[in-house]
C-alpha positions in Angstrom: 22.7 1.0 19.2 25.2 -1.4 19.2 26.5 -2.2 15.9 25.9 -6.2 16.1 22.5 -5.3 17.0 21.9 -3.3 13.9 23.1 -5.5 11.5 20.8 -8.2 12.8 17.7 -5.7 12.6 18.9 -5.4 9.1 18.0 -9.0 8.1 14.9 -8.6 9.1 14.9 -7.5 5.7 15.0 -10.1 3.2 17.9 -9.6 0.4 15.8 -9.3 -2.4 13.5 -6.1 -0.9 16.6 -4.5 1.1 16.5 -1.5 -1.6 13.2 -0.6 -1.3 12.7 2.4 0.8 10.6 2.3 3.9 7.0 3.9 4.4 6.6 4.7 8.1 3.7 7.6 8.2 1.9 10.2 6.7 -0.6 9.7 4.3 -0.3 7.1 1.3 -2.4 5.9 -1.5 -1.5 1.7 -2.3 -2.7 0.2 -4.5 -3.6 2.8 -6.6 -4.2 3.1 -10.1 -4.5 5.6 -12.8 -5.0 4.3 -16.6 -3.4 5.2 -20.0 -6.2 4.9 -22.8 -5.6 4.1 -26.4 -6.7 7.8 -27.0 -3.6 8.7 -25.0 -1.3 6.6 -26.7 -2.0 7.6 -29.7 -1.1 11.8 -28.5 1.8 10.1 -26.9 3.5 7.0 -28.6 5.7 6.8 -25.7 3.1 5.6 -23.1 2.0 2.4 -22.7 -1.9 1.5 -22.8 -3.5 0.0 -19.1 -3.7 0.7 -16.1 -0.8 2.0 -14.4 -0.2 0.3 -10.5 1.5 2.6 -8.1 1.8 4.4 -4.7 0.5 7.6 -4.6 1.8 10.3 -2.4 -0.5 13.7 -2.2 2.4 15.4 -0.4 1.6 18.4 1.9 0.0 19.0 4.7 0.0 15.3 5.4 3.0 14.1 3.2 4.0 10.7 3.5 7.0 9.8 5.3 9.4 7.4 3.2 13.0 6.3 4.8 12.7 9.0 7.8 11.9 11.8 5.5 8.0 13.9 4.6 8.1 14.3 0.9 6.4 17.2 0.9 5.9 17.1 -3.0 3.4 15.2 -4.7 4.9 12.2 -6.0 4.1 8.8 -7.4 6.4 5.1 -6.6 6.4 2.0 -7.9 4.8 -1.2 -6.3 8.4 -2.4 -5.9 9.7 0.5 -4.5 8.4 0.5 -1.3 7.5 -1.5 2.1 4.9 -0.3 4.1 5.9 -0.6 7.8 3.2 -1.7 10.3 5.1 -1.2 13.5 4.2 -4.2 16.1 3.0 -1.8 18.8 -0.2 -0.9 16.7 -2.4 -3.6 17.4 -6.2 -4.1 17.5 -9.2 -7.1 17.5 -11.6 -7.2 15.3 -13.9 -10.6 15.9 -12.3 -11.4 19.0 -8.6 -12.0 17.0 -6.1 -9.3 17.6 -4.3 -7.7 14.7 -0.9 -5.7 13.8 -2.6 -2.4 12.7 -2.9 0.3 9.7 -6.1 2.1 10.9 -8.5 3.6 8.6 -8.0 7.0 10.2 -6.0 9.6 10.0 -6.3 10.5 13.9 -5.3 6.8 15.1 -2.7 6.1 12.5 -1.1 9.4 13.6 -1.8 8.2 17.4 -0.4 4.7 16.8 2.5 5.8 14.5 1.6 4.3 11.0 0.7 5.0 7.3 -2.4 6.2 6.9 -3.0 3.5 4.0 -5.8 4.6 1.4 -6.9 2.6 -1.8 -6.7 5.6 -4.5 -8.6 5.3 -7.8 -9.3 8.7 -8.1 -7.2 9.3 -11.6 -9.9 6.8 -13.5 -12.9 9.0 -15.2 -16.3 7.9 -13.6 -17.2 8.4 -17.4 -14.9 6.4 -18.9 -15.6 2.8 -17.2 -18.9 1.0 -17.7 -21.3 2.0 -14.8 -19.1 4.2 -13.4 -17.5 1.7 -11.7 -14.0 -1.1 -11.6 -13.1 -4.3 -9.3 -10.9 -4.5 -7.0 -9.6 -8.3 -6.1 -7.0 -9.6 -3.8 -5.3 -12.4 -6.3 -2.7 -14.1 -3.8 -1.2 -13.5 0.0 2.4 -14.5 1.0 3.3 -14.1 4.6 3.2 -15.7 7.6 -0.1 -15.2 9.5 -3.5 -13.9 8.0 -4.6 -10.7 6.3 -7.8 -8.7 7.0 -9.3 -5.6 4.8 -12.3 -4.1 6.8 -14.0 -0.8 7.4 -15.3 -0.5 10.8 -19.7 0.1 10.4 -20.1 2.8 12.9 -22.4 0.6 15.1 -19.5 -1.2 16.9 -19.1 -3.9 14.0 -17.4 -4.3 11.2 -17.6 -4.4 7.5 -15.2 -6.9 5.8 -14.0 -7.0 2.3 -10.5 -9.1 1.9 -9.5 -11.9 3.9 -8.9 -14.5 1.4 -7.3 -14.8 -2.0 -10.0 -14.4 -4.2 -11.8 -11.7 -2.3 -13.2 -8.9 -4.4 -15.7 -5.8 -4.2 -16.6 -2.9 -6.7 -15.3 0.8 -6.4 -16.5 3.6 -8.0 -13.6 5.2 -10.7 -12.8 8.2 -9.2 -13.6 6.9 -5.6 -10.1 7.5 -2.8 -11.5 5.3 0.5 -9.6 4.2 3.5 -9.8 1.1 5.4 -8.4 -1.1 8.7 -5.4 -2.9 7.4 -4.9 -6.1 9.6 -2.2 -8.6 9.7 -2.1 -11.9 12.6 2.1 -12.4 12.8 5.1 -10.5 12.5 6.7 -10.6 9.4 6.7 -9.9 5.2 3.5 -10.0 3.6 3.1 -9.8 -0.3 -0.5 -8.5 -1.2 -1.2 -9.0 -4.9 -4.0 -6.5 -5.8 -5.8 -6.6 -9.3 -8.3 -4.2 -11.0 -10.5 -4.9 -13.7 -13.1 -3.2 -15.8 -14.7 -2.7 -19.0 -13.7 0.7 -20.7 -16.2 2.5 -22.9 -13.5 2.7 -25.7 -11.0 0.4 -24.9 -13.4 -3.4 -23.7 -12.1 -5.1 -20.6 -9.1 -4.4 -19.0 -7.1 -5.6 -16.0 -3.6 -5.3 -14.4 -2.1 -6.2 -10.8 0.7 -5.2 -9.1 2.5 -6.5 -5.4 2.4 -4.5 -2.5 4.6 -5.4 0.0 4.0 -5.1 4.2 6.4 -6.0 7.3 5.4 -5.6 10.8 8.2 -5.2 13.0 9.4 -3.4 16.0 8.7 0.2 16.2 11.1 1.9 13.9 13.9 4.2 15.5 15.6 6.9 13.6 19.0 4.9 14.0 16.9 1.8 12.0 15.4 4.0 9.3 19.0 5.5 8.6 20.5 2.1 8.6 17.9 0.6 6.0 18.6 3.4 4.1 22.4 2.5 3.9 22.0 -0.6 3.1 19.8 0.1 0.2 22.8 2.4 -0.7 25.1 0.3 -1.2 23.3 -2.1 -2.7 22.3 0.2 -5.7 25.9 1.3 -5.9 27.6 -2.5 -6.7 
């Protein structure tokens, strides 16, 4: 690849999210959340009490692949620390619009190159949250075409659960579900996720954090290592 033509493919990168590291495959949990209890704080001064917002990656056999490279080893990122890469040759329709793709299986993420994208709450005690249960709520969208959340029903239609800000449905705490990720343009998307519930000990509690998604031509290993140069560089001025 020419070098002109690299450079440009690097600004499809806004300057502000050119150090975050790429997540191209494998298996991925975002959002997830784990929670840090009074209780805890109080063995551990140094943690901080809430709900913690991360990535989570369970590593091998299906190890998610971030900047070109399977971290084999369990391992946990920041919201802010990574974009999740929807590559524009994974499409599909769902109620006759078509859609850039993260597919709620393993088998046709792995077919169509993509993250296999969970929503992982499996760290929060069923026994610890009222019911057994938290909310899940899409508080804002940023990016240039639509967003769909949906769960294909088995019988050739389709469950829906975020397409708007404001959309929310329950989860059971301990729960780890995948779903159809869908997204109408090419382009960033910021995907501001907040959970909520009311702890046995500890009354309501809430936090959000801001996922970030690009769709964009399928990824070469010439791009990847090029993203990861300039992310580089940036951390070392």
């Amino acid at each position: 690849m020419k070098l002109k033509s690299l450079l440009t493919l690097g600004l499809i990168l806004p300057i502000s999210t050119q150090a975050a590291s790429l997540l191209t495959g494998g298996h991925m949990d975002g959002p997830a959340f784990g929670y840090v209890s009074n209780a805890d704080v109080l063995l551990d001064p140094l943690l901080t009490q809430g709900f913690e917002p991360h990535y989570h990656n369970h590593g091998d056999p299906d190890a998610a692949v971030v900047d070109g490279v399977a971290q084999s080893a369990e391992s946990e990122y920041a919201p802010g620390d990574l974009i999740v890469v929807v590559p524009e040759l994974s499409v599909t329709t769902s109620s006759s619009i078509n859609y850039y793709w993260l597919p709620e299986t393993e088998l046709d993420a792995s077919a169509n190159g993509t993250p296999f994208l969970g929503i992982g709450i499996e760290e929060l005690v069923p026994g610890d949250w009222i019911g057994g249960t938290v909310s899940l709520k899409l508080l804002s969208i940023s990016g240039p075409g639509d967003f769909l959340l949906w769960q294909d029903d088995g019988f050739g239609g389709a469950n829906m659960f975020f397409d708007s800000a404001g959309d929310s449905f329950t989860l059971a705490a301990g729960s780890h579900t995948h779903y159809n990720w869908g997204f109408t343009e090419k382009g960033i998307y910021e995907l501001e996720f907040e959970i909520s519930g009311n702890h046995v000990d500890d009354d309501f509690q809430s936090a959000s954090g801001l996922y970030t998604f690009q769709v964009i031509p399928e990824p070469t290993t010439t791009l990847l290592g090029a993203f990861g140069a300039l992310a580089l560089l940036r951390r070392r001025r």
